[in-house]
OpenMM code with the backbone's topology and positions (N, CA, C; nanometers):
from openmm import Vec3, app, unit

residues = "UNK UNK UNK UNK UNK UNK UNK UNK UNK UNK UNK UNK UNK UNK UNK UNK UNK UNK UNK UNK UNK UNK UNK UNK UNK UNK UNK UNK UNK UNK UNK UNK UNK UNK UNK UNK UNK UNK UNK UNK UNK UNK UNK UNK UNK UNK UNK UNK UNK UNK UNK UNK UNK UNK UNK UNK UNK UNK UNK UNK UNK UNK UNK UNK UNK UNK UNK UNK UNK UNK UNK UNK UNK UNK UNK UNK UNK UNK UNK UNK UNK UNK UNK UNK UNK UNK UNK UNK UNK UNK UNK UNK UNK UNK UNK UNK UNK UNK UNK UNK UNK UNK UNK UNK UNK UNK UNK UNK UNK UNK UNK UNK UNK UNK UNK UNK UNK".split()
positions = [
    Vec3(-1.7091, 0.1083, -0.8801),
    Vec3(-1.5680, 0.0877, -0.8536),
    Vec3(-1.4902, 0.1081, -0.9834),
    Vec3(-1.3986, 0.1865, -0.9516),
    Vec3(-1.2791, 0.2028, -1.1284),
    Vec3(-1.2524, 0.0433, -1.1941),
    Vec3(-1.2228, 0.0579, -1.2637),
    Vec3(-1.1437, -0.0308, -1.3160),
    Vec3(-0.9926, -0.0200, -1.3021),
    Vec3(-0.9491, -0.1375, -1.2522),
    Vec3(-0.8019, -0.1083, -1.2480),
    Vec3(-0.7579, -0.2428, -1.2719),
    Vec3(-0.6207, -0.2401, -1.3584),
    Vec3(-0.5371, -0.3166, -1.3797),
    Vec3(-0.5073, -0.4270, -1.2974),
    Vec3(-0.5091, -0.5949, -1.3728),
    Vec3(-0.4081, -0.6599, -1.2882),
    Vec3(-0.2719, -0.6083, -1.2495),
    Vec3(-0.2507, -0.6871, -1.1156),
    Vec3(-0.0535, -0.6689, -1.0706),
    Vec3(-0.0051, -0.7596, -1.0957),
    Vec3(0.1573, -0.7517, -1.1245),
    Vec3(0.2354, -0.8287, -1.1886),
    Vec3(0.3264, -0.8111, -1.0945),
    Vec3(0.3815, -0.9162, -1.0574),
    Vec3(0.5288, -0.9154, -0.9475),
    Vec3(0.6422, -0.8713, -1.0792),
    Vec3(0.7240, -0.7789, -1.0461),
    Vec3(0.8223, -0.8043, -1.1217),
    Vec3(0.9418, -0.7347, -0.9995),
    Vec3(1.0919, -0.7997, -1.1060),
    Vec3(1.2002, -0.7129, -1.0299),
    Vec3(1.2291, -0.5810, -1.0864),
    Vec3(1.2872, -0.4563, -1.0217),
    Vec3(1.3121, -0.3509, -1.0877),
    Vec3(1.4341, -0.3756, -1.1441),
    Vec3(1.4615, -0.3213, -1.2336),
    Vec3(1.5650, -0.2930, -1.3259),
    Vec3(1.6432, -0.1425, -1.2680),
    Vec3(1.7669, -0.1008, -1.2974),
    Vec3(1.8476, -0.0001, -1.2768),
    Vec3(1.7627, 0.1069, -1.3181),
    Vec3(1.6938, 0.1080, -1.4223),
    Vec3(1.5983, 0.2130, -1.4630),
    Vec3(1.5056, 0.2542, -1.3517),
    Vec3(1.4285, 0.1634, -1.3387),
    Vec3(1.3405, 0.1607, -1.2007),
    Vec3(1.3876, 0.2407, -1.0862),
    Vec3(1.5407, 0.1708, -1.0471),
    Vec3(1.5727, 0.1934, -0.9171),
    Vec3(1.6031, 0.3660, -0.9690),
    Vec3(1.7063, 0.4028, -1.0301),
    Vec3(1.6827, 0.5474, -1.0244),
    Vec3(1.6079, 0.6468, -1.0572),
    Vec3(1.4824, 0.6043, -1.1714),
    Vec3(1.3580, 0.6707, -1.1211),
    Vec3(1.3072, 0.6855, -0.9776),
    Vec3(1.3199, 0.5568, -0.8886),
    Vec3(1.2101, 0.5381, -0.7981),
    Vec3(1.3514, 0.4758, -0.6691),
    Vec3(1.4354, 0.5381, -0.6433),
    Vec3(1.5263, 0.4982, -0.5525),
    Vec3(1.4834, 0.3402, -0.4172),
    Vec3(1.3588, 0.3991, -0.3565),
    Vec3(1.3112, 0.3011, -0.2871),
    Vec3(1.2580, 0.1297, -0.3586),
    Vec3(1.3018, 0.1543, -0.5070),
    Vec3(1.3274, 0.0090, -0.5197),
    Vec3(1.3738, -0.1270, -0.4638),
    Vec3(1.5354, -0.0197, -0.4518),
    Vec3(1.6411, -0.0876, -0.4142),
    Vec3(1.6153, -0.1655, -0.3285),
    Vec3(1.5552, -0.1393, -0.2211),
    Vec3(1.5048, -0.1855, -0.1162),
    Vec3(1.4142, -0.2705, -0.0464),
    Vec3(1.3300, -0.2391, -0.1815),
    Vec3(1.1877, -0.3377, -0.1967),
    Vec3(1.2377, -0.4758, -0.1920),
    Vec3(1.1403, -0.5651, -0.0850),
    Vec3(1.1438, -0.7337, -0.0758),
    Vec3(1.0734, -0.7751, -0.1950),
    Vec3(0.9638, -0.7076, -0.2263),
    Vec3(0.8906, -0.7486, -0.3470),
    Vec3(0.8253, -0.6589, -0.4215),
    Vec3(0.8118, -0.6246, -0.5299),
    Vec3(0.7614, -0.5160, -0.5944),
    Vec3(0.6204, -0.5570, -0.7042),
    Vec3(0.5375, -0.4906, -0.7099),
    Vec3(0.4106, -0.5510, -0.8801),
    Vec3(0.4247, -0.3933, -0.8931),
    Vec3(0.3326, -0.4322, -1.0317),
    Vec3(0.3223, -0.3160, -1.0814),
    Vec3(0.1982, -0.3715, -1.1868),
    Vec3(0.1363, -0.2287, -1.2839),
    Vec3(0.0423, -0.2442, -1.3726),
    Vec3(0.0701, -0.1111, -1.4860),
    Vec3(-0.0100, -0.0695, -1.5247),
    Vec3(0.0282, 0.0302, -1.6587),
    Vec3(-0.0014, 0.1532, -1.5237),
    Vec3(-0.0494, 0.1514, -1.4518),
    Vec3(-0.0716, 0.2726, -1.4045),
    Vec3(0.0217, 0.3076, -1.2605),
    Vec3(-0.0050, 0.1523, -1.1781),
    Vec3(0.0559, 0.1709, -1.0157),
    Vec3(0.1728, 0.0839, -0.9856),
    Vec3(0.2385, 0.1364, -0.9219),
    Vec3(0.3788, 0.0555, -0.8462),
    Vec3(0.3122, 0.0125, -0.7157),
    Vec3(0.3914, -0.1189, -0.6555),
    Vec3(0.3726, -0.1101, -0.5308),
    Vec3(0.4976, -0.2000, -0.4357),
    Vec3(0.5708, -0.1677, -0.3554),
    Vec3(0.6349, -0.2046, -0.2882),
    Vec3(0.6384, -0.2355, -0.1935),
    Vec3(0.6829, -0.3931, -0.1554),
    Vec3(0.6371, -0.4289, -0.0044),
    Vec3(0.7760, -0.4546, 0.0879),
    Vec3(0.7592, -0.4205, 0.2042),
    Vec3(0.8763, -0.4356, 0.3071),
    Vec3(0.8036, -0.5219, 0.4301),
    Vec3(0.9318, -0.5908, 0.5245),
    Vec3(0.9186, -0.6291, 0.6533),
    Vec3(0.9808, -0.5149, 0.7443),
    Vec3(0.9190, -0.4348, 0.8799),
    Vec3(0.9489, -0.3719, 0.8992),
    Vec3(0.9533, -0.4618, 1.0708),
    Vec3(1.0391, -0.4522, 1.1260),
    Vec3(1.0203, -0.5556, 1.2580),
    Vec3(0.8788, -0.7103, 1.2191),
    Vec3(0.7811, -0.6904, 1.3192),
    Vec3(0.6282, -0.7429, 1.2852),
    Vec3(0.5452, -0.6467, 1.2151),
    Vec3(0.5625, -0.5952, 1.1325),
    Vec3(0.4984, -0.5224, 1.0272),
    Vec3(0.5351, -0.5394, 0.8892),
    Vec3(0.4337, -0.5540, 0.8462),
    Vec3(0.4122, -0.5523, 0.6495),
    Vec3(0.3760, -0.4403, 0.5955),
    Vec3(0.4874, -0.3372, 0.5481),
    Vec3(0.4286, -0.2268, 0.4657),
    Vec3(0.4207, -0.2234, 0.3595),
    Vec3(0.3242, -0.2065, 0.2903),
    Vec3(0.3661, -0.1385, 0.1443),
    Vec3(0.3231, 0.0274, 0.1215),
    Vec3(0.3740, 0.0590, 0.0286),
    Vec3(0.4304, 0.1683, -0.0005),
    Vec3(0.3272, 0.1608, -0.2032),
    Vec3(0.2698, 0.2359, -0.2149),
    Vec3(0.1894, 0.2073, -0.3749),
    Vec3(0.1692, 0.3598, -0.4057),
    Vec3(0.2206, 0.3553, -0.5476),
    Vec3(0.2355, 0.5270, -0.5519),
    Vec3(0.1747, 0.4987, -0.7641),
    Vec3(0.1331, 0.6107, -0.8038),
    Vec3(0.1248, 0.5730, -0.9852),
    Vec3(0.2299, 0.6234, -1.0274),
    Vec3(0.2693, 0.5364, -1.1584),
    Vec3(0.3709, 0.5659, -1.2018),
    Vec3(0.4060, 0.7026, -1.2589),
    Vec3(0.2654, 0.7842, -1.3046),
    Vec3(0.3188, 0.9066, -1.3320),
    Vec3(0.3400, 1.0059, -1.2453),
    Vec3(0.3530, 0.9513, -1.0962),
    Vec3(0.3231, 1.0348, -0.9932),
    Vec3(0.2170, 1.1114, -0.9768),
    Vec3(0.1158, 1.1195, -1.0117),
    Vec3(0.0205, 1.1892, -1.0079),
    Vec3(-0.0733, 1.1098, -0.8343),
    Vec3(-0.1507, 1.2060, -0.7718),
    Vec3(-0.1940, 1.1753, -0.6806),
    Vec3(-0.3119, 1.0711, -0.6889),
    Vec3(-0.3396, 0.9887, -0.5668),
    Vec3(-0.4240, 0.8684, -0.5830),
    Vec3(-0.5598, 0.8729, -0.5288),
    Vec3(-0.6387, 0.8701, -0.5968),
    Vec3(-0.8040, 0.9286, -0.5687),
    Vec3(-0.8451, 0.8083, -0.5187),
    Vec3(-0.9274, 0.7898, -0.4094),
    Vec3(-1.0552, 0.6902, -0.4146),
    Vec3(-1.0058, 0.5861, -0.3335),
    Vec3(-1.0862, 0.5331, -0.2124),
    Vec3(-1.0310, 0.3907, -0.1829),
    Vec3(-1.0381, 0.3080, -0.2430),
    Vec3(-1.1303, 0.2600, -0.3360),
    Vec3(-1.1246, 0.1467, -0.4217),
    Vec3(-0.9907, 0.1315, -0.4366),
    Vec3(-0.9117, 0.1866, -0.5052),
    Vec3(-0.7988, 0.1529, -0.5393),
    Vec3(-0.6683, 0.1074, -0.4722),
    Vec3(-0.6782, 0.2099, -0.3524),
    Vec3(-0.5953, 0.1125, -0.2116),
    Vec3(-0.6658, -0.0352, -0.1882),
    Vec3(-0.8068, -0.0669, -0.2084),
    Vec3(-0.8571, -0.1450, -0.1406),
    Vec3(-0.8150, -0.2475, -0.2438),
    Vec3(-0.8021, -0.2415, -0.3367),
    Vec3(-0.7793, -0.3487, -0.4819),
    Vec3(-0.6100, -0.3783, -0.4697),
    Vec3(-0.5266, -0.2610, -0.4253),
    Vec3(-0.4312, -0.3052, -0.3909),
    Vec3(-0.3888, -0.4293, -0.2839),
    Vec3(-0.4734, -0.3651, -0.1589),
    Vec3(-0.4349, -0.4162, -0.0400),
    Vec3(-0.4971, -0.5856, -0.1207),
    Vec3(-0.5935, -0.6165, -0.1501),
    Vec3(-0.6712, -0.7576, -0.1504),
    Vec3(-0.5736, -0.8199, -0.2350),
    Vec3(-0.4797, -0.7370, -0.3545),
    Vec3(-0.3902, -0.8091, -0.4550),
    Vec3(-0.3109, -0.8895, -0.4516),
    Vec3(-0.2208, -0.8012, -0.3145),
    Vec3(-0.1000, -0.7902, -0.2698),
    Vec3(-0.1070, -0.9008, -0.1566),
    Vec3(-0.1623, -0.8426, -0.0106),
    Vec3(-0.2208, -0.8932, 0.0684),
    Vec3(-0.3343, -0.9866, 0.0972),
    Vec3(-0.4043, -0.9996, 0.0483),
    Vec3(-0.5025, -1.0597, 0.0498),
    Vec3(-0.6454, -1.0132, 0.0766),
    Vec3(-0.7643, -1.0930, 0.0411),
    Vec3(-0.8861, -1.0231, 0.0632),
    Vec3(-0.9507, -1.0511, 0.2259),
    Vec3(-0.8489, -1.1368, 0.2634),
    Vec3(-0.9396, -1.1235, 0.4197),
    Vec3(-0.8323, -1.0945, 0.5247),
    Vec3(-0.6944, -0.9597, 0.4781),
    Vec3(-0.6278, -0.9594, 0.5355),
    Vec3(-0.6654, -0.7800, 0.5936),
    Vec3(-0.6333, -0.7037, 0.7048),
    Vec3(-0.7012, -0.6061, 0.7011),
    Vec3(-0.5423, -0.5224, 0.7554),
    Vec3(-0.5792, -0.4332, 0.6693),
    Vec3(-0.4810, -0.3104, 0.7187),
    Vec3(-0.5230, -0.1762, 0.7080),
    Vec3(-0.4203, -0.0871, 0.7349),
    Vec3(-0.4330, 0.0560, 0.7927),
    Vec3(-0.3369, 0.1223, 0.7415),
    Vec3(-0.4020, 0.2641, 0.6931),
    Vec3(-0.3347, 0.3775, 0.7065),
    Vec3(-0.2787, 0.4752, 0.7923),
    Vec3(-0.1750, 0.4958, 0.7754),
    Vec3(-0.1237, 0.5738, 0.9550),
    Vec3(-0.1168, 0.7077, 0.9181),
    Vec3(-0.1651, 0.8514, 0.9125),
    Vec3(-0.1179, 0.9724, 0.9505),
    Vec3(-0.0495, 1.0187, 1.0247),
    Vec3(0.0977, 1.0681, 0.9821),
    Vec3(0.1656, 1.0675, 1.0635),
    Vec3(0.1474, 1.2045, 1.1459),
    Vec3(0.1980, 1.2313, 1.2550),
    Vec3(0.2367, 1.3207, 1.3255),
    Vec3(0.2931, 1.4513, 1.2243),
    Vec3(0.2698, 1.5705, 1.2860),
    Vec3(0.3289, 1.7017, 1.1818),
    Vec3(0.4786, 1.6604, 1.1463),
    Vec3(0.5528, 1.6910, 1.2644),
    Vec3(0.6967, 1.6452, 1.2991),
    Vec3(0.7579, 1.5165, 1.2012),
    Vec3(0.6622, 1.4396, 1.1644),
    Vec3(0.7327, 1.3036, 1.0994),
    Vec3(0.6592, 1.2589, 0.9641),
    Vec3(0.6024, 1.4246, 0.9129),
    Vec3(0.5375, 1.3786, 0.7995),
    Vec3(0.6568, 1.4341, 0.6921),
    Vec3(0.6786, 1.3178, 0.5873),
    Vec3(0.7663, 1.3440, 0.5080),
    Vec3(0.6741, 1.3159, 0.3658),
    Vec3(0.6594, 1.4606, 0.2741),
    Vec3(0.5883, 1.4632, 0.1811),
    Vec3(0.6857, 1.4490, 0.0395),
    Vec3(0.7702, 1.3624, 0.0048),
    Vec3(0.8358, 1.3949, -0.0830),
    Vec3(0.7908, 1.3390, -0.2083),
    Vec3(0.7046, 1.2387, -0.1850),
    Vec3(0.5863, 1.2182, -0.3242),
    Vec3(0.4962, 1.1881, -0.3261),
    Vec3(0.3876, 1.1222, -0.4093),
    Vec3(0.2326, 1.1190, -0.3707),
    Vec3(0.2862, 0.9616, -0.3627),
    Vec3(0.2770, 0.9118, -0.2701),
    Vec3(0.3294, 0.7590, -0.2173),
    Vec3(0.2433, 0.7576, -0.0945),
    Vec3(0.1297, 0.6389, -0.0959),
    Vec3(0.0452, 0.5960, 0.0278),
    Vec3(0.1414, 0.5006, 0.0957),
    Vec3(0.0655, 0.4689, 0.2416),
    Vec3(0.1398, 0.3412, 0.2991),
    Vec3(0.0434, 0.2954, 0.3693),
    Vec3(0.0405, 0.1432, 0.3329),
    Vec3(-0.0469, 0.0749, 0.3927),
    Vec3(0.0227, 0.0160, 0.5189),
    Vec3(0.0169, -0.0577, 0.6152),
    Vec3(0.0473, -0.1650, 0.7007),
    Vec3(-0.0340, -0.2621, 0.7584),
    Vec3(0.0005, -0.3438, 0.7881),
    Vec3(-0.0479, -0.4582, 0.9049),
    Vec3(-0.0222, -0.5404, 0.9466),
    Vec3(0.0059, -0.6549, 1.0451),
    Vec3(0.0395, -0.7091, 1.1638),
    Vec3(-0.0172, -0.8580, 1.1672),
    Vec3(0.0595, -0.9569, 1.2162),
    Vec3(0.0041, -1.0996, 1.2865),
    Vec3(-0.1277, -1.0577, 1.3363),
    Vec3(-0.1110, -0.9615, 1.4301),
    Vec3(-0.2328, -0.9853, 1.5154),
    Vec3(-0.3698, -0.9049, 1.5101),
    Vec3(-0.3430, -0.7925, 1.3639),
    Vec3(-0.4827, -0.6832, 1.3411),
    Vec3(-0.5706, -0.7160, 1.3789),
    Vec3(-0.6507, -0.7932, 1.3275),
    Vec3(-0.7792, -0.8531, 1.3322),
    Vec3(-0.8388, -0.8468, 1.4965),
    Vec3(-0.7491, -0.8789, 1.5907),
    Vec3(-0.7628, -0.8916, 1.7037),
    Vec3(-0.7804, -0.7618, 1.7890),
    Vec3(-0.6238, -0.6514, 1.7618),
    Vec3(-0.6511, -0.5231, 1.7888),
    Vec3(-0.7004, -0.4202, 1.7746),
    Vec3(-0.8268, -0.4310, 1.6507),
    Vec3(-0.8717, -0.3234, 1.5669),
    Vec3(-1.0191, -0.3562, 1.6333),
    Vec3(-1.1122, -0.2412, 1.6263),
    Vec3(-1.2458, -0.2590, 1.6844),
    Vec3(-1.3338, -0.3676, 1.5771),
    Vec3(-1.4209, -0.3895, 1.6273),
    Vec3(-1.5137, -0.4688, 1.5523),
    Vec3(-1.5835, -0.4086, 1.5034),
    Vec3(-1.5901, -0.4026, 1.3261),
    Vec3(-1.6303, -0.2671, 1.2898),
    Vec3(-1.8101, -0.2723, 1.2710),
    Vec3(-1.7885, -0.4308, 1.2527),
    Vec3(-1.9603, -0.4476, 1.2428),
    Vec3(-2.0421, -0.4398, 1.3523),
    Vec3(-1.9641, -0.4057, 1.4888),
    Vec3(-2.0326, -0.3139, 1.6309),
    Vec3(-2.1032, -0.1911, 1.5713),
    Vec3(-2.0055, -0.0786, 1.4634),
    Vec3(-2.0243, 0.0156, 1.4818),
    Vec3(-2.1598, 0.0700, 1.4599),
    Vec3(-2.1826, 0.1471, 1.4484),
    Vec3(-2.3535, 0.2184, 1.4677),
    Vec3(-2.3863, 0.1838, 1.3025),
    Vec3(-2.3257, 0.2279, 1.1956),
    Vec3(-2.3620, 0.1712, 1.0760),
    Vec3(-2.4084, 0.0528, 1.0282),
    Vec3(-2.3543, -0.0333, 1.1490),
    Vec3(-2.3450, -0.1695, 1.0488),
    Vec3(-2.4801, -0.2158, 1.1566),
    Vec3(-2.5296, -0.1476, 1.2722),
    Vec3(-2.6099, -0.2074, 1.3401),
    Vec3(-2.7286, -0.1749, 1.3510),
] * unit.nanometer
topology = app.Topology()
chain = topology.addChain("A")
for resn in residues:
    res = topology.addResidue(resn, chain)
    for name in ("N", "CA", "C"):
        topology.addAtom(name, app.Element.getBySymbol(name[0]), res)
């Protein structure tokens, strides 16, 4: 697994926000020497949004996964959504995580699956 940085809650500064416009917006933001990450309420959904600061693209799950446990927690489970052609908006290397009150419940049981059995 990489090594990666603790996260630090912080607020953005004006600098921030017009580097990274979707600041503004952010309910809560961390960050580290390398990754941003921004979290929203979206109806019953928790997104965040975690992109590196030099924009450069994000290799490896470890590193979503170190996010998600940071941010979220380690026994909280979420998902990546691919969007549809029509509603994919590529305007930076920015992942998005989500998840819900009720995941745990609606997602298969993964330790069914043929791997784990």
């Amino acid at each position: 697994m990489p090594k990666i940085g603790k996260l630090v809650e912080f607020r953005p500064t004006q600098v921030d926000i017009d580097r990274y416009p979707h600041f503004a917006t952010a309910e809560k933001c961390w960050k580290n020497e390398d990754i941003e990450v921004l979290l929203n309420h979206i109806g019953n959904f928790t997104h965040l949004k975690i992109h590196m600061r030099d924009d450069s693209k994000i290799f490896g799950f470890y590193l979503l996964q170190h996010v998600k446990d940071a941010v979220l927690g380690q026994n909280v489970a979420a998902i990546q959504i691919f969007p549809r052609s029509d509603d994919l908006v590529d305007g930076s290397n920015t992942y998005h995580l989500w998840t819900w009150d009720q995941i745990q419940e609606q997602l298969p049981n993964l330790h069914e699956m043929r791997r784990y059995s």
